[in-house]
C-alpha positions in Angstrom: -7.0 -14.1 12.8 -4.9 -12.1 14.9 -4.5 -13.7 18.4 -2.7 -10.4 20.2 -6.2 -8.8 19.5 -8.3 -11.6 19.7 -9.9 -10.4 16.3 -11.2 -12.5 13.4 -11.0 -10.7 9.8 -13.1 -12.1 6.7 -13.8 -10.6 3.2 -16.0 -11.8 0.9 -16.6 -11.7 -3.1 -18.3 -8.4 -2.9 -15.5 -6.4 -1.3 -17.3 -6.6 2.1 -14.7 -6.6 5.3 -15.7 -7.4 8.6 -13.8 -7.5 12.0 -15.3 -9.8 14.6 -14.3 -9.8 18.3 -15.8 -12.0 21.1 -18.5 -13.2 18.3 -19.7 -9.4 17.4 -19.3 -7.7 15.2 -16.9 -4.6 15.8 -16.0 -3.5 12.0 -17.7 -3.2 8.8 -17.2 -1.7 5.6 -17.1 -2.0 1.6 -13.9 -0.2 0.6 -12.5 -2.2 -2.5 -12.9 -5.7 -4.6 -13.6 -9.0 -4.8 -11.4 -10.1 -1.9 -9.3 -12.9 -2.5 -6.5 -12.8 0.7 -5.9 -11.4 4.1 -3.3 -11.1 6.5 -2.4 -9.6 9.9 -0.1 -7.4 10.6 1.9 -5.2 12.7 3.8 -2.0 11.4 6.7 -0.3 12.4 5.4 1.6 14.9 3.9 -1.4 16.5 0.1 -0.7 15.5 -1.7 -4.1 14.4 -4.0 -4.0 11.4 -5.3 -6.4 8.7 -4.5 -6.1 5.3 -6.5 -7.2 2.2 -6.2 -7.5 -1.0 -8.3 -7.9 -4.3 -8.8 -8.8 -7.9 -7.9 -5.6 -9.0 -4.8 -5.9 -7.1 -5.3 -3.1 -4.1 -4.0 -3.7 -1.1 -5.2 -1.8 2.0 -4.9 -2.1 5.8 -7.4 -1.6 8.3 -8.2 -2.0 12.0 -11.3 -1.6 14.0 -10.1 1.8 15.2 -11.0 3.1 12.0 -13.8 4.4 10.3 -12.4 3.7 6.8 -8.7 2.1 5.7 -6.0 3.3 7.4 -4.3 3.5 3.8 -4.1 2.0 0.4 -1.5 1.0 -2.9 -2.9 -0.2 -5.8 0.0 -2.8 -7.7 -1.0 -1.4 -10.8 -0.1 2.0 -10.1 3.5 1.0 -8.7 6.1 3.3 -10.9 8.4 0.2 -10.9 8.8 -2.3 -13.6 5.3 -4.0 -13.9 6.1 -7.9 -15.5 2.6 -9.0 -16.2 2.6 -12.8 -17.2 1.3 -12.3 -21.0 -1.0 -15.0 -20.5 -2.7 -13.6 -17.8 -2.9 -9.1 -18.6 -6.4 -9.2 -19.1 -6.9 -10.4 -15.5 -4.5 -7.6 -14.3 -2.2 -7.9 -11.4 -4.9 -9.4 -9.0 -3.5 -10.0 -5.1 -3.2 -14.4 -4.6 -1.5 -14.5 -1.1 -0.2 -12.3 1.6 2.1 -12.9 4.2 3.2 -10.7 7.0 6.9 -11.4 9.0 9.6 -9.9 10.5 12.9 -9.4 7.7 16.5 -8.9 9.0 19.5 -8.4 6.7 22.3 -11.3 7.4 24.3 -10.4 9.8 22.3 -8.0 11.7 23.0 -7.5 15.3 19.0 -8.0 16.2 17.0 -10.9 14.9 14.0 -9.0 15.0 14.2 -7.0 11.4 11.5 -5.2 10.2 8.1 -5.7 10.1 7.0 -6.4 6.2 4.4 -7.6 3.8 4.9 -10.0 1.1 2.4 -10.3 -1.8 2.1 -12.2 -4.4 -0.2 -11.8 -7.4 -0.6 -12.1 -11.7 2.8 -10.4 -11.6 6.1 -12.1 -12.3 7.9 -11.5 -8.8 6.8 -11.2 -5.2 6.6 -7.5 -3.6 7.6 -6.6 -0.6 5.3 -3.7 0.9 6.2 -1.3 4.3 2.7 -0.5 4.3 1.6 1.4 1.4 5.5 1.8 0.1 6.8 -1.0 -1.8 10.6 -1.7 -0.5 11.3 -4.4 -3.0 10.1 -6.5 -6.0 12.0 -10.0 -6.4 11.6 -11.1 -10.2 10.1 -14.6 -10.8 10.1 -16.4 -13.9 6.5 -17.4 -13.6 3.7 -15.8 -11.4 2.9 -17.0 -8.0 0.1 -18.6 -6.8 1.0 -18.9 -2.6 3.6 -17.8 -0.3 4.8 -18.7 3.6 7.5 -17.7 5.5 9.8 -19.0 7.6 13.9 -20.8 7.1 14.1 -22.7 4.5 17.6 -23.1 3.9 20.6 -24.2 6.1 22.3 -20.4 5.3 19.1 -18.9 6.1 18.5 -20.1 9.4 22.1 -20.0 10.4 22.0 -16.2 9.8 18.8 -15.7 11.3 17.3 -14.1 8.1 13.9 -15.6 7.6 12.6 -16.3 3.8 9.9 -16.3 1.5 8.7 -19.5 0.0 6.5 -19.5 -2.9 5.2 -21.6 -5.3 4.3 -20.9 -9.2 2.0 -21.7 -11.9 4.8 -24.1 -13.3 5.1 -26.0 -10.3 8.1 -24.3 -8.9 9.3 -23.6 -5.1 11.7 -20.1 -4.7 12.4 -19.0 -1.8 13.3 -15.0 -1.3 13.9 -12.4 0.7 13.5 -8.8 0.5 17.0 -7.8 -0.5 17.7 -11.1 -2.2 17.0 -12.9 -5.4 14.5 -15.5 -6.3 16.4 -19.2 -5.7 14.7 -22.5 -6.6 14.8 -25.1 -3.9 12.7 -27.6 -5.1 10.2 -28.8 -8.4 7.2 -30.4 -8.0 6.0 -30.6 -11.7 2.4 -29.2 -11.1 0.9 -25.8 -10.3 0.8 -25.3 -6.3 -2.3 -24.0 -4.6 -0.9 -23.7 -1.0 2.0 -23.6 1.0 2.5 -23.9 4.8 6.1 -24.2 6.8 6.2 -26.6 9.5 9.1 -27.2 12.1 10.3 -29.9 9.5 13.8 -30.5 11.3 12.3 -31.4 14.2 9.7 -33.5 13.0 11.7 -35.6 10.3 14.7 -35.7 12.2 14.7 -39.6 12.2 14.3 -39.3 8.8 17.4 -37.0 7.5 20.3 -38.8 7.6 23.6 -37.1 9.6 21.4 -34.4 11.5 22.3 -34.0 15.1 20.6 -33.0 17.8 22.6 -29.8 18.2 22.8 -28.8 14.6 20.9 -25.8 13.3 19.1 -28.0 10.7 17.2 -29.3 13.3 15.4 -25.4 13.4 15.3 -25.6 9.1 11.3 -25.5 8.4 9.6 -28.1 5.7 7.5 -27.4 3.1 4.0 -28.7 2.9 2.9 -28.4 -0.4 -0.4 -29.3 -2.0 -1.9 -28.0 -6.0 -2.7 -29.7 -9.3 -1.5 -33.1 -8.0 -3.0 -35.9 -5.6 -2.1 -35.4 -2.2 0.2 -34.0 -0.5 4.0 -33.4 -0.3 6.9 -32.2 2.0 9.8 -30.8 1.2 13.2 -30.5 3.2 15.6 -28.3 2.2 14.8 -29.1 -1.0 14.0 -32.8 -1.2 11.2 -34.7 -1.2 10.7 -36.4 2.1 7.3 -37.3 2.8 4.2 -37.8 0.1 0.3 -38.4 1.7 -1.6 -39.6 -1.1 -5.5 -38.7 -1.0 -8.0 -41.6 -1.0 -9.9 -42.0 -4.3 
């Protein structure tokens, strides 16, 4: 959902988009895959779009402005180094998750940084995308199944450069940026499904010993993790802080 529009996006198994507004329909076409994620965003000239992606592993964007995709990359075709997890080549390098933030390089006068998409997939890194162009490709040493975004590190958030988190078939966290490397913050031991950031300073703060009230780790997010194991976990900077185990 985008709420600056007040849209609703969905995609469904036979490559079907649809934009709903006010409980209409406003958009509707068939213009690629099976989808399997979606994401809002807004470009550098400030236009607002969704973008899909598929098991083939095309991503395109579209709004309801448009009578067809306002463009489209296919991950395959990407003249860059193409790492396909050997395991998984015959399933190609299908799109898992996409995320859409704002990046800024450390130190940057502006926290605002540039509008970019992150995208995970069958491939052994996380891409970052300006639209159709891919700006960067962090190298992972297993593929990833989800991503979030948000400050996940003390450095991070004290230079105002927001991250990457995502979680791999091995049951790794990384966290990245676009012009950084991968960095493992934390192992949970099974394959993630799903990753969201919460305001984890804030709401642990009783629970982290030595954080004060005026200290930028109070503005560090958590981790909420969930995959292959019962429950779910939260992670701090690393470190385990919180496990809800599931009845049954």
């Amino acid at each position: 959902r985008d709420n600056n529009m007040a849209e609703v996006a969905a995609g469904d198994t036979s490559g079907l988009l649809t934009i709903f507004m006010n409980q209409q329909i406003v958009w509707r076409g068939t213009f690629c895959g099976p989808v399997t994620c979606l994401a809002s965003h807004v470009d550098a000239a400030g236009c607002k779009m969704f973008v899909a992606g598929d098991t083939d592993g095309t991503l395109l964007g579209f709004s309801q402005w448009d009578s067809s995709p306002e463009w489209r990359v296919r991950m395959d075709d990407d003249p860059s180094a193409v790492n396909v997890c050997p395991k998984q080549a015959l399933y190609g390098s299908g799109a898992r998750s996409i995320v859409s933030d704002f990046f800024a390089h450390s130190g940057d006068s502006t926290t605002t940084g540039t509008p970019l998409l992150a995208v995970c997939s069958n491939l052994l890194s996380v891409r970052f995308y300006s639209c159709n162009h891919m700006v960067n490709e962090a190298e992972l040493p297993a593929s990833a199944c989800c991503l979030t975004t948000g400050f996940f590190t003390q450095a991070a958030r004290d230079a105002t450069c927001r991250q990457v988190a995502t979680g791999t078939i091995d049951g790794n966290i990384y966290v990245v940026t676009p012009w950084h490397p991968a960095e493992l913050i934390a192992s949970v031991g099974q394959s993630l499904t799903s990753l969201v950031s919460i305001p984890g300073g804030k709401i642990f703060s009783s629970q982290l010993s030595g954080l004060r009230a005026s200290s930028n780790a109070l503005f560090v997010d958590a981790l909420v993790t969930c995959g292959h194991f019962d429950g779910i976990r939260i992670f701090f900077q690393g470190t385990l802080i919180c496990q809800i185990l599931a009845d049954g």
